[in-house]
C-alpha positions in Angstrom: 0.0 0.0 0.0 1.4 3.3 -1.3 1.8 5.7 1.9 -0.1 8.8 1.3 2.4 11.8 1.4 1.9 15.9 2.7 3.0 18.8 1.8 5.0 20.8 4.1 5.0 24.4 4.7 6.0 27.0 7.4 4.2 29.3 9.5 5.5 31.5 12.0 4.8 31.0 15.3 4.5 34.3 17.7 4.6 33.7 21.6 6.0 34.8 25.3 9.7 32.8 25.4 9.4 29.9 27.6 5.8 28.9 27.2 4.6 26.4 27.7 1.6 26.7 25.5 3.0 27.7 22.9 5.1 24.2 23.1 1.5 22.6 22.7 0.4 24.9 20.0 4.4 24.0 18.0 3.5 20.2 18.3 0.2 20.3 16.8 1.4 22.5 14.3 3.6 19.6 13.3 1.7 17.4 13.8 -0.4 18.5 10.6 2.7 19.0 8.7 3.9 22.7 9.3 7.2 23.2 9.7 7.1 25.8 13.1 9.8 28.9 13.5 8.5 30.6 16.4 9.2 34.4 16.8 10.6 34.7 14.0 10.0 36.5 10.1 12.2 35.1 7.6 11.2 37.3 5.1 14.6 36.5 3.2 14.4 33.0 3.1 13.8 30.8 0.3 10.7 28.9 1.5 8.7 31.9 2.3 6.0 31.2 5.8 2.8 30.6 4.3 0.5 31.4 7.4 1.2 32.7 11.2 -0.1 31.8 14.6 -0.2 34.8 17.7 -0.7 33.6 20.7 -1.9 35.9 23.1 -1.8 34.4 26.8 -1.6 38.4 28.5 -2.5 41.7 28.0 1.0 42.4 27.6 1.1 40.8 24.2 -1.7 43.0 22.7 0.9 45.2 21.2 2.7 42.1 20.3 -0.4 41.3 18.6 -1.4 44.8 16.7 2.2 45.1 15.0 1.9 41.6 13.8 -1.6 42.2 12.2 -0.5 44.9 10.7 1.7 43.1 8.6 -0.3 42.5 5.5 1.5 39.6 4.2 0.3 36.4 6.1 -3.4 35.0 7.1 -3.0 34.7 10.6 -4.9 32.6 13.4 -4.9 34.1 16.5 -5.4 32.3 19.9 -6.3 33.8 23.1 -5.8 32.4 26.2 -8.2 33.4 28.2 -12.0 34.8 27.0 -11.6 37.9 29.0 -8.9 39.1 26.4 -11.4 38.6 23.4 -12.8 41.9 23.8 -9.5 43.6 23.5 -8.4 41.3 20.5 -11.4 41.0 18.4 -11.0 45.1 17.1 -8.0 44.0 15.8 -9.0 41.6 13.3 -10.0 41.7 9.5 -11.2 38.8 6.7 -7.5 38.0 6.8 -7.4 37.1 10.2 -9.5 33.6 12.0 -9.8 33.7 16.3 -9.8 31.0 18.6 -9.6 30.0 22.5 -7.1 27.7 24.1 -6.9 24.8 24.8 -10.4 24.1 22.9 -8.7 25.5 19.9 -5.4 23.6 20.1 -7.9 20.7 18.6 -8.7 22.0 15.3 -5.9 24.2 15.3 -4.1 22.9 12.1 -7.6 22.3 10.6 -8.4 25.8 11.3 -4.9 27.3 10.1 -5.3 25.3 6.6 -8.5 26.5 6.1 -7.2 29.9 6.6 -4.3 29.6 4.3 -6.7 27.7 1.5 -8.8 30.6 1.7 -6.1 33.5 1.9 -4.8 31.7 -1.7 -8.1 31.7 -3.4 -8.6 35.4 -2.8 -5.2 36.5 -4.3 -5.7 34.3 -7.3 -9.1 36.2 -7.5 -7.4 39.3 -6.7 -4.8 38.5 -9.5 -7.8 38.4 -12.1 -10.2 41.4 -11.3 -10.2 44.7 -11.7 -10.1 46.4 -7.9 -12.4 49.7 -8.7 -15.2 47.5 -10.8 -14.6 43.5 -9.9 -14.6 42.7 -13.4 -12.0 41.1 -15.0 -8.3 42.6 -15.5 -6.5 43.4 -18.8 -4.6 40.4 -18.4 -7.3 37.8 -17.5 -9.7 39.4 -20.1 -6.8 38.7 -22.7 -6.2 35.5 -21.4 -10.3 34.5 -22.5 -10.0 36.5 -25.6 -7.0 34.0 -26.4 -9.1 31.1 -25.0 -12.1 31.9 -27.1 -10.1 31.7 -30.4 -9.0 28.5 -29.5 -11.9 27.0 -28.8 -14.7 28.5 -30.9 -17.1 26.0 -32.3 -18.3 26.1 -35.9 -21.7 27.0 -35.1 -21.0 30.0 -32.9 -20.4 33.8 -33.7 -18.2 35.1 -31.4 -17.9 38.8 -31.1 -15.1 41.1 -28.9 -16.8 44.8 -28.4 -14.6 47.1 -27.1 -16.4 50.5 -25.4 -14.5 53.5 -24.4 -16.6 55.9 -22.1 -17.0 59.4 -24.0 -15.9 62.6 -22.5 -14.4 61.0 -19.9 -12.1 63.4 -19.1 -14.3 66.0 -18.4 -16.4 64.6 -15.6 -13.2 63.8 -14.1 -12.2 67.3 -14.4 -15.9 68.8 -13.3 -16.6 66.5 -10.5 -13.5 64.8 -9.2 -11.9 61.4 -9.4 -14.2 60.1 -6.6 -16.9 61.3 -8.8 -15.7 59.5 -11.9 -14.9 56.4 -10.3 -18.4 56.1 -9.5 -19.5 56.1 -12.9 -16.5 53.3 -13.9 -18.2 51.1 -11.1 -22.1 52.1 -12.0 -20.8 51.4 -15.9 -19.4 48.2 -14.8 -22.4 47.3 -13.1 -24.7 47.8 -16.4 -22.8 45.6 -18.4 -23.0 42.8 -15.9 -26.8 43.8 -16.1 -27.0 44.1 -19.8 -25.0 41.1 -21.4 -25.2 37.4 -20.7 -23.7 35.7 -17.5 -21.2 34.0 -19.6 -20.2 36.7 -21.5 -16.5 37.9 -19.7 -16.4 41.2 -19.5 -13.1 43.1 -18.4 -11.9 46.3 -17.6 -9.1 47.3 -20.1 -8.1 50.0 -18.3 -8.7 53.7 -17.6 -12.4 54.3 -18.7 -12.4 51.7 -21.6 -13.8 48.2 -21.6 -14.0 45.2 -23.3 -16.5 42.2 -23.2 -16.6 38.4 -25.3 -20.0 37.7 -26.5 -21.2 34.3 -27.5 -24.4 33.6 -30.0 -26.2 31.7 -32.2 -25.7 34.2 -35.1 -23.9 37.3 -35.9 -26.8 39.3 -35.6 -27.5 38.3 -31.9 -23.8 39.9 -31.5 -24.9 43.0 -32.7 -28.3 43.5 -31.5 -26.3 42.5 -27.9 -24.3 45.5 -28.3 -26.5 47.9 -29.9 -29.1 47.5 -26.3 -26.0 47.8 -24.2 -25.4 51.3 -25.9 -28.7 52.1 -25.0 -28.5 51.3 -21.6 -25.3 53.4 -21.7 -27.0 56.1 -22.5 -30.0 56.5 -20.2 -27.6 54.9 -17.2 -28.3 56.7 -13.9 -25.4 57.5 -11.5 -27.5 58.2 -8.2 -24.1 58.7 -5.6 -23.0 61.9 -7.7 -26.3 63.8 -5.5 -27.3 67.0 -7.3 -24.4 66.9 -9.5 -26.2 63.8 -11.7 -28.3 65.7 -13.7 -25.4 67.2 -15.5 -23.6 63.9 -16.3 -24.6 62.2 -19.4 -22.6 58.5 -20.2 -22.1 57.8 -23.4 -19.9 55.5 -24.8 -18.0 54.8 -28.4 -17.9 51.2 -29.5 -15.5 49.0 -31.9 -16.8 45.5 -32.6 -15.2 42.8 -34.6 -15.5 39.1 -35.2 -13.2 35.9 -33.8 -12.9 34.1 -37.1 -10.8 30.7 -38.2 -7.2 31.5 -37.3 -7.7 34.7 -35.6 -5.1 35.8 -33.5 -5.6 37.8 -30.3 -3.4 40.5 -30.9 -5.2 41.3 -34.1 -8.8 41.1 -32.4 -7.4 43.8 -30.2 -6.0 46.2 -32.8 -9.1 45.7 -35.0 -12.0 46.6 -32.0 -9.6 49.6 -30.8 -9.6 51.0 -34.5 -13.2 50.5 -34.8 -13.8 52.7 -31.5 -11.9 55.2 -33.1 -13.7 55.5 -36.0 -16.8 55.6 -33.7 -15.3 58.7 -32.0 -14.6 60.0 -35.3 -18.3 59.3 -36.8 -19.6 61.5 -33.7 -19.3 59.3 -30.7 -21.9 57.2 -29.0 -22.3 54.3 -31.6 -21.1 51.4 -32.7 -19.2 50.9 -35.6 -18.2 46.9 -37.0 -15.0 46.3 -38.0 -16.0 44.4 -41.1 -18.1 46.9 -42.3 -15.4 49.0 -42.1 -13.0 46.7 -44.0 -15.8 46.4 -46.9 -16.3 50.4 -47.3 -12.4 51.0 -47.4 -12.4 48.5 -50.1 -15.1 50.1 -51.9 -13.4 53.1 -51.8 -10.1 52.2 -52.5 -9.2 54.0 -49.2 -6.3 53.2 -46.8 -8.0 51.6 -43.6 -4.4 52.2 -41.6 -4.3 56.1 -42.6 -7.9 56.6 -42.1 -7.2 54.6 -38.0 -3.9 57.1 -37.8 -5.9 60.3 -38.7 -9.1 59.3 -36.7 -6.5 58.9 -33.3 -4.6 61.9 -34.3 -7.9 63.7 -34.3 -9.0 62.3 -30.8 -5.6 63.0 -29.7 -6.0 67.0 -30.3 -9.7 66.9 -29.3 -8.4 65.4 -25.6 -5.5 68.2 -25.6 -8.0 70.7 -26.3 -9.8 69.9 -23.6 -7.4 69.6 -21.1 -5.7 72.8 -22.3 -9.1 75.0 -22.1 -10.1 73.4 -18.7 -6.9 74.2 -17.6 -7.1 77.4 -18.7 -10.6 78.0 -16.9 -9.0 76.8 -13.8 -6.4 79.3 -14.0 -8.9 82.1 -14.2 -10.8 80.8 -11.5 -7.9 80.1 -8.8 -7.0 83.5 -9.6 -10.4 85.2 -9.3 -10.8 83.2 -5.9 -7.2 84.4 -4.6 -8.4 87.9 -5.0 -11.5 87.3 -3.0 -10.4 85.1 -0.1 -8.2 86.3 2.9 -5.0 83.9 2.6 -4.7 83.6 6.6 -7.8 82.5 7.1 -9.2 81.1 4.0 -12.7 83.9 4.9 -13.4 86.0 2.2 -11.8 89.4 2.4 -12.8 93.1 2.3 -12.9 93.3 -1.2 -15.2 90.6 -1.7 -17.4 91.6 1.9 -17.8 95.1 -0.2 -18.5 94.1 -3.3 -21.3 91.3 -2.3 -22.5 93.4 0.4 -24.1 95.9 -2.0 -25.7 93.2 -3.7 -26.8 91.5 -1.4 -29.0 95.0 0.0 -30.0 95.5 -3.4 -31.7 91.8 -2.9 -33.1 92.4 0.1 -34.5 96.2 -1.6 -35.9 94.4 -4.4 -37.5 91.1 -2.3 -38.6 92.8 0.5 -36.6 90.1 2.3 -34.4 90.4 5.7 -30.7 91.0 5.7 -28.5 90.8 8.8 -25.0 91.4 10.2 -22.7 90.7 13.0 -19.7 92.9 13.2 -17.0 91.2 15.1 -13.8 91.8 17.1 -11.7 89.5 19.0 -11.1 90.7 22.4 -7.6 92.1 23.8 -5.7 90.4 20.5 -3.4 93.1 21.1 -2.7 91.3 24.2 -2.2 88.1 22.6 0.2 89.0 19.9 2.6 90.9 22.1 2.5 88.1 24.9 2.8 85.1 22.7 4.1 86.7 19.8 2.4 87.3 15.6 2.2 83.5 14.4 0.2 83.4 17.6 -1.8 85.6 16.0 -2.5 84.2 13.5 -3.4 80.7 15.1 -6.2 82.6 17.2 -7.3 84.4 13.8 -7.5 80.8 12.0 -9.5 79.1 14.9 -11.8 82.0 14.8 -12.2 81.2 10.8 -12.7 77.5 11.7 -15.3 78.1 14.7 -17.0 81.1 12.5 -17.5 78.1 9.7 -18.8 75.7 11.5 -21.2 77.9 13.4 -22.7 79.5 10.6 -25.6 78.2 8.5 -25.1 77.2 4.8 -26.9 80.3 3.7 -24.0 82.5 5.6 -20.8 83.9 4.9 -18.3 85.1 6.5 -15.3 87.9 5.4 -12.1 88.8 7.4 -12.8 93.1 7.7 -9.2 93.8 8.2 -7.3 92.8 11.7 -8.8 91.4 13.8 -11.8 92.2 13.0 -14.9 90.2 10.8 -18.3 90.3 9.6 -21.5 87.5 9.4 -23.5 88.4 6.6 -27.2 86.1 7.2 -29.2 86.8 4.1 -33.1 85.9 4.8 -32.7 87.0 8.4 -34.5 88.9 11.2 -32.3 90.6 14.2 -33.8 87.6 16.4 -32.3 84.9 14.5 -29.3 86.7 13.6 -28.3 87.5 17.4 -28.8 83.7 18.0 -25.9 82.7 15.2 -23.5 85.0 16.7 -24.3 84.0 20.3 -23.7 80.7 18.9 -20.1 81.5 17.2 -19.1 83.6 20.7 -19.8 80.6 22.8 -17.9 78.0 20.7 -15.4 80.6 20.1 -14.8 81.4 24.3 -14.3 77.5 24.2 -11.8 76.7 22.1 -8.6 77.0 22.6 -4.8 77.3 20.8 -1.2 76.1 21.6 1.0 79.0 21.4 4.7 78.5 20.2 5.7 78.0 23.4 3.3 75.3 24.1 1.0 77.2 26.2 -2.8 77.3 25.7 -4.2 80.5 24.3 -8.0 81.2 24.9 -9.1 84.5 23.3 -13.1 86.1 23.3 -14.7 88.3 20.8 -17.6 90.6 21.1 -20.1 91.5 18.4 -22.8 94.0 17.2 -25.5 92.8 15.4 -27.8 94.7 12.7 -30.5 94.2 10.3 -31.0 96.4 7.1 -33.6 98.9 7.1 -35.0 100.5 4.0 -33.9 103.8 6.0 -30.2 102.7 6.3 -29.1 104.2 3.1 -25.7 102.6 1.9 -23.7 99.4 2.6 -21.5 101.9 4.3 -24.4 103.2 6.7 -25.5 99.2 7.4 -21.8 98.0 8.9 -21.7 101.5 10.8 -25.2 100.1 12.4 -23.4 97.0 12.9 -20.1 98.6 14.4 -21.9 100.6 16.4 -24.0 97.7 18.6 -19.7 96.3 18.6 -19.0 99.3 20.5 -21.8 98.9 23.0 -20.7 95.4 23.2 -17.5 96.4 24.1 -18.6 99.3 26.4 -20.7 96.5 28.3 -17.4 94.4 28.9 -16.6 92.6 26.2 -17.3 88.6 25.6 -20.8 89.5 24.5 -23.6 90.3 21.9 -25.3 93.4 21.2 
């Protein structure tokens, strides 16, 4: 009888020196053929550890325990000693990790460690095929189907590659953000799984373009297949972009050609990625087939490789356009903001506070709506700069900016007057309402606190006069005297207060 043999592997085995349960934890290890280094790494030997055991037996080895988990490079089974540490340990764990009690554990400890192993394997191996952002399939596993499909098409099948780059692309990107377009790589992902059969593989190619294998009875199916997923495409929802949405369209350009006897990957590839092109040429959001493309190039006597090298010479430019004029926008804005916003603080300045102001009593004129204002000075900062010095300063001034923000409705705004000195602006409200946001901002403002230079804590007040527009008040000059003046009574009353 032939004797049955195991593979051997090592696992690392972390525990207090001279225990004597982690003895019993080595030998059952061994017992289910691991080969046991205890407290110990090895990262440059040649048999790499496949797998690690942490035995905790004390509080003590928590830490122990937290900088071994850290190390993302090997499933671990962790065993606790006692159940009173489980509360402690149990925050500490992720998918890669298993948990289990001594000495009931010792038992099925090799079971358990196997298991754990087994499992970490099968989600690199998935992890080596799929696309992280979308869980379809990678460039290299997609190619690796494409190559299997035209090997193994049978005679009676029409097998198609489409390959579908996302229009415009770049400009959501640029509008909304990365996290923005992301979402729509996942939500495009999603359709296709939605929209094509559950055989068909569909991969991620990379960037925003994709690529999916169908398999049908007829060429026709192929087609039909493709021409509904563009559909979809095109009416696809992205709910997580919020109010955004409504100004994102998804549309997609789409190459299609046909696995035929003899085909050769590489050539399937190059054929779909010149059809796309000469979708984005055509006007973008269609599909264009290869073959038809061959046929009219031949009908024309035209060069189908000049005609693919003008078509991406012209998406080329198109892309560089865009990026050139959004960068130019961007330019104009960054600069129109830095003229506006106070650089300490990141408030609006004076400049901005008089421009807006005026319009913002011309709204109130015209609506017959309410318009009010705190004027505001920090208390003694005088005081504060020449006892803890100007950067200081300028700590208390950005902690104001930071309470003043986060007191503040989302209708506010706030502007840094010069100095130490701001304004609240609170379009659409009475005096009432307007006294209660800057009671709010004093009180979280008399709260906070800053570390000075010299590590000290610096608490600083402000006080603040509050207005509301009248018809009567004439000018935006004759509104912020109204509000300087209830300062001044503030001020007269002894600081630390509203008026």
């Amino acid at each position: 009888m032939q004797q049955q043999t195991h593979l051997v592997e090592r696992v690392v085995l972390i525990a207090e020196i001279g225990s004597t349960l982690a003895g019993q934890v080595a030998a059952e290890l061994a017992a289910h053929h691991f080969t046991v280094e205890t407290n110990g790494h090895c990262e440059g030997a040649v048999d790499q550890p496949v797998g690690a055991v942490v035995l905790v037996e004390h509080p003590s080895a928590i830490d122990t325990l937290r900088d071994e988990l850290e190390r993302p490079l090997l499933p671990t089974l962790v065993l606790s000693a006692t159940s009173d540490l489980l509360p402690r340990v149990l925050p500490l764990l992720d998918a890669r990790h298993d948990l289990a009690l001594v000495p009931e554990g010792i038992r099925v400890l090799g079971w358990r460690l196997r298991r754990l192993i087994e499992e970490s394997r099968r989600t690199a191996y998935v992890e080596s095929r799929t696309d992280p952002l979308t869980g379809l399939l990678n460039r290299r596993a997609f190619e690796a189907q494409l190559h299997h499909a035209t090997e193994s098409m049978a005679p009676d099948e029409a097998v198609g590659l489409l390959m579908l780059d996302l229009d415009h692309f770049k400009s959501i990107n640029d509008r909304l953000g990365h996290v923005a377009g992301d979402r729509v790589i996942r939500a495009v992902g999603n359709l296709m799984r939605r929209c094509l059969a559950p055989g068909d593989p569909i991969g991620r190619l990379g960037g925003d373009e994709f690529g999916c294998i169908l398999t049908r009875h007829d060429t026709n199916s192929v087609r039909q297949a493709c021409d509904r997923l563009l559909r979809d495409l095109s009416a696809l929802d992205v709910p997580e972009l919020g109010a955004e949405s409504c100004s994102v369209t998804v549309t997609a350009s789409a190459g299609l050609t046909f696995v035929g006897p003899a085909a050769r990957m590489d050539d399937l590839l190059a054929e779909a990625d010149q059809a796309t092109y000469e979708a984005k040429q055509r006007g973008r959001s269609q599909l264009v087939d290869y073959g038809a493309l061959v046929d009219a190039a031949k009908a024309s006597s035209s060069d189908l490789r000049l005609q693919h090298f003008e078509n991406a010479t012209r998406v080329a430019t198109e892309r560089l356009f865009e990026m050139i004029t959004l960068k130019s926008r961007r330019l104009v804005e960054s600069a129109r903001q830095e003229a506006n916003i106070c650089s300490l603080t990141g408030l609006y300045n004076r400049r901005y506070l008089d421009a807006r102001v005026s319009r913002e009593i011309d709204r109130a004129r015209s609506e017959s709506r309410p318009l009010s204002m705190a004027f505001i000075d920090l208390d003694h900062f005088h005081v504060v700069n020449t006892t803890h010095g100007w950067p200081t300063g300028d700590r208390v001034l950005q902690r104001f900016a930071t309470v003043a923000r986060g007191n503040v409705r989302s209708t506010d705004w706030v502007a840094r007057y010069g100095g130490e000195e701001f304004v609240i602006v609170m379009p659409d409200t009475p005096l009432s309402s307007a006294r209660d946001v800057t009671e709010r901002v004093r009180q979280a403002f008399a709260s906070a606190t800053v570390d000075s230079l010299d590590g000290s804590r610096v608490a600083a007040t402000l006080s603040a006069g509050v207005a509301q527009w009248q018809d009567l008040a004439g000018s935006a000059v004759d509104f912020v005297n109204q509000a300087s003046n209830e300062l001044l009574r503030a001020k007269g009353a002894g600081r630390n207060r509203v008026e």
